[in-house]
N, C-alpha and C positions, 0 to 999 in steps of 0.2 A: 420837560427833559430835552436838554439840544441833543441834534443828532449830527452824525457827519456821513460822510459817504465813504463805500464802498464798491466799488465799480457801479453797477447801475446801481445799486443799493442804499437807502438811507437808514442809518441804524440809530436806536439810539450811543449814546456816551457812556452810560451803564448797562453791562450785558449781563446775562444768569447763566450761570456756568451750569450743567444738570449734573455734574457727574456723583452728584450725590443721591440721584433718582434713583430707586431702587434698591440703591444700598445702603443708607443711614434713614429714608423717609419713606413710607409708605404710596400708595399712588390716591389716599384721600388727602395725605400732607402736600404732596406734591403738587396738587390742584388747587389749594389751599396759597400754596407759594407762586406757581407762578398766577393766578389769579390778581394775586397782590403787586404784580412787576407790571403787569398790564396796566393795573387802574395808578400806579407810579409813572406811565409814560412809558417802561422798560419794553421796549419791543425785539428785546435782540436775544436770543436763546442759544446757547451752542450744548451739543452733546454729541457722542459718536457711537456707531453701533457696538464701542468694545463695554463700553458705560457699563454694567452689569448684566453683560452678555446680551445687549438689546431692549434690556427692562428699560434704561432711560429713555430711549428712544419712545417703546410704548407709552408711556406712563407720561410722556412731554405731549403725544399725540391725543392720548385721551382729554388731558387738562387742556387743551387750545382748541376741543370743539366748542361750534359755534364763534369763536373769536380767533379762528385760523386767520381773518383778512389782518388782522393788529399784529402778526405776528411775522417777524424773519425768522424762520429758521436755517441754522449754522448744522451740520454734522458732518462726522469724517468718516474714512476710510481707510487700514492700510497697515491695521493693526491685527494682531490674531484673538479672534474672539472664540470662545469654546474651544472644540476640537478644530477650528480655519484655522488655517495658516495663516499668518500675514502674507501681502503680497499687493503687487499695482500693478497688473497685468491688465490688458486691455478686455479678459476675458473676466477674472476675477473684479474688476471694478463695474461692468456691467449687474454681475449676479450684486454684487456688494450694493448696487444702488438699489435694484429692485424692493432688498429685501428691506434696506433702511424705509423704504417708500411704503412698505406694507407696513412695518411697525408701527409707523407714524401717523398712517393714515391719511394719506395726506398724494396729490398727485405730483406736487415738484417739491424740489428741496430747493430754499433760496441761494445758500452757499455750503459748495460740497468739495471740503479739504480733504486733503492727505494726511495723514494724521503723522506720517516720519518720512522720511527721505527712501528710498528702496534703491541703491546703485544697481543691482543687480539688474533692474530692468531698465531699460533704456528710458528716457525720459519722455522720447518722442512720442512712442507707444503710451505711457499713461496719458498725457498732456491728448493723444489722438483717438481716447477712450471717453477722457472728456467732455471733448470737444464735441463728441455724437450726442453725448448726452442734454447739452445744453441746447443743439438743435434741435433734439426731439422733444424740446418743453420740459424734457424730466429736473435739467437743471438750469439754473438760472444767472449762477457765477461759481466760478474755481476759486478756491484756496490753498495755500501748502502750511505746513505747521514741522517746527523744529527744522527748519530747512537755513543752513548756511550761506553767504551772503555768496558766495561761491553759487551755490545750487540755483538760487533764488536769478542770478544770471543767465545761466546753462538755460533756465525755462524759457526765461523771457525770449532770449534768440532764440531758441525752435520755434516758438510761439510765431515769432515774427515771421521766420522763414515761410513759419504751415499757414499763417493766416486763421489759424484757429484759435478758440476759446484759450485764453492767458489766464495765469492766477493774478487774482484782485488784491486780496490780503495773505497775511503770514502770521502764523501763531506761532509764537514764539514768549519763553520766560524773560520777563522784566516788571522789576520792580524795584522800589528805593535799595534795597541791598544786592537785589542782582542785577547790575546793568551791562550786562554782556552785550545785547543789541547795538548799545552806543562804540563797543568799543571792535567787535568783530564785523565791523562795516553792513550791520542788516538794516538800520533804519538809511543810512544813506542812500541803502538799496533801494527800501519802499522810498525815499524822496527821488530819487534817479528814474523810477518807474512808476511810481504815482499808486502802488502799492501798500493799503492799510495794512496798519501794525496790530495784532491782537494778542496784547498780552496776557498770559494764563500764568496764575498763581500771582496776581498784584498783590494781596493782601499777606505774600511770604508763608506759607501755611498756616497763617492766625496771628504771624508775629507781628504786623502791623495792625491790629487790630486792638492792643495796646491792652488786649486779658494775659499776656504774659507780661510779668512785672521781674527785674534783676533783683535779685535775693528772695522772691516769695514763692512758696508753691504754685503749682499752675491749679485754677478753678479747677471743680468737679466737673466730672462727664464730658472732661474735652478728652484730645486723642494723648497728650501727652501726658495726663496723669496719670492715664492708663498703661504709660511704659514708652506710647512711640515717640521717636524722636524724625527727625529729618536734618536736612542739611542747612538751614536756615535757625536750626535751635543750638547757636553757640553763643556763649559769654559777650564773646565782640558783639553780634550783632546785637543781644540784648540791652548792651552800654550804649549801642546809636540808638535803640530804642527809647530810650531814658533819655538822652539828648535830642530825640523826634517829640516826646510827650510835650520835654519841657517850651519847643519852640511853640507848638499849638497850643499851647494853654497862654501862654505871654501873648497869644496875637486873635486869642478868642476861640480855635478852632480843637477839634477831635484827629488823634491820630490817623483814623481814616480818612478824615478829610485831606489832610495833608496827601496817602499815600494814593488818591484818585486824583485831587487836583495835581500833584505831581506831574503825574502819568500826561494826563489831559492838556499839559501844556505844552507837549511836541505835537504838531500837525499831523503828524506820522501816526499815531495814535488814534482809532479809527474808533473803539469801546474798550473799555474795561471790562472784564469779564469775571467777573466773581459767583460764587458757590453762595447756597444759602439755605437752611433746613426750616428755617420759619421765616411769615413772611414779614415779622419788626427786622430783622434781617434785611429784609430787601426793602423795606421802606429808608433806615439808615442808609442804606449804599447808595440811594439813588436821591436822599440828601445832603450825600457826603459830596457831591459835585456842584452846590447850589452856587458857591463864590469861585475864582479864582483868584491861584495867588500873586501875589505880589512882589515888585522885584527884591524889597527887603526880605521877605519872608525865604523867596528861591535862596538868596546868599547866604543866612543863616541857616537853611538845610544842607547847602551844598560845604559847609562848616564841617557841621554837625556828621557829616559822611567820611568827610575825613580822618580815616584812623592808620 
């Protein structure tokens, strides 16, 4: 598995998303899964204390004893979990780390994002919350997530001014159908500050994963048979989809592949991050990166996207 960096941090290029820890897998499945991302190379874990009110977090901590040293772990803050408020107060992201630090089990977190933007408190104050943290060993690099290429600035020059701990990466939505990053200046950001991209939801809630098919019912026992929908389940996209299958099958490869080496081919791009309840799951995702593509192959998707 290649890896790339993140501030001090080398990750790997396939990361496991937890947020299905505790609320679709059990904490024996869980073990079971990321066991299998390990012995894949997969060393890169993100979850946040909001995950099922902290279960992910537990449930990531138990599965990575004994093989804490193989493992980065990613989690946030900044979200309301139970009866917390949300909130990035310099007071609230203390207790916030602690208690992620207990769940987990664990004495540092290796990268500790913000999980949303919070205007309301000054930036300097989070960003001067973190900064103690990462002195005192508890953390090891900052992140922000959902943060606009606006914001993603505002940090940096405080950063610069206080001489304190800067965010590394940014999580943010991108994928083949959602490319927002590209066009509301946030990867230019992360290339402007040397800032990894971590995108969440690559695989489109399942839709590149190529078990939804245009005109068919969706499989059993996924989310959408069972009524849900999301923003990513429209006709259009399922027609690029169709025109996504047919390019990887012409050139040898699986829809997933396509939508990981995509991703993979901006330097900005730091892991992929995907979800996974078994671990043939994680064993394909972290085969889906084995080649990259090719410039014939980019202009035929970049086709293919045009609608």
């Amino acid at each position: 598995m290649d890896t790339r960096s993140i501030g001090p941090l080398r990750v790997s290029a396939v990361g496991l998303g937890c947020n299905n820890f505790g609320r679709r897998i059990d904490a024996a499945q869980t073990e079971r899964v990321v066991h299998a991302a390990l012995d894949e190379g997969i060393n890169f874990f993100d979850t946040a204390d909001r995950y099922s009110a902290g279960t992910s977090e537990k449930y990531l901590g138990r599965a990575l004893r004994g093989r804490r040293d193989e493992a980065i772990i990613a989690t946030k803050f900044g979200k309301q979990v139970g009866d917390v408020p949300a909130s990035a107060t310099a007071e609230y992201i203390r207790s916030a780390a602690e208690a992620s630090l207990r769940r987990l089990g664990v004495d540092h977190i290796d990268l500790y994002q913000i999980h949303e933007p919070h205007p309301d408190v000054p930036i300097a104050e989070t960003l001067g919350a973190l900064d103690e943290l990462v002195r005192a060993g508890k953390v090891r690099a900052i992140g922000c997530s959902n943060f606009s290429a606006q914001q993603i600035e505002e940090a940096e020059a405080v950063a610069r001014q206080s001489g304190g701990a800067r965010f590394v990466s940014v999580q943010n939505e991108y994928n083949l159908l959602v490319r927002d990053p590209e066009k509301d200046g946030v990867l230019d950001a992360c290339a402007r500050h040397g800032l990894g991209l971590l995108p969440f939801f690559p695989l489109a809630s399942g839709l590149l994963t190529g078990k939804y098919r245009l005109g068919e019912p969706a499989p059993e026992n996924t989310r959408i048979s069972s009524g849900w929908l999301d923003k990513h389940h429209t006709r259009q996209n399922l027609e690029v989809v169709e025109r996504l299958i047919a390019i990887g099958e012409s050139h040898g490869r699986t829809l997933l592949e396509l939508a990981f080496s995509w991703l993979l081919r901006r330097p900005e791009v730091a892991s992929v991050i995907a979800g996974a309840t078994r671990p043939e799951q994680v064993r394909a995702n972290a085969a889906a990166v084995a080649r990259s593509l090719g410039n014939e192959e980019l202009a035929e998707i970049e086709e293919a996207l045009r609608v």
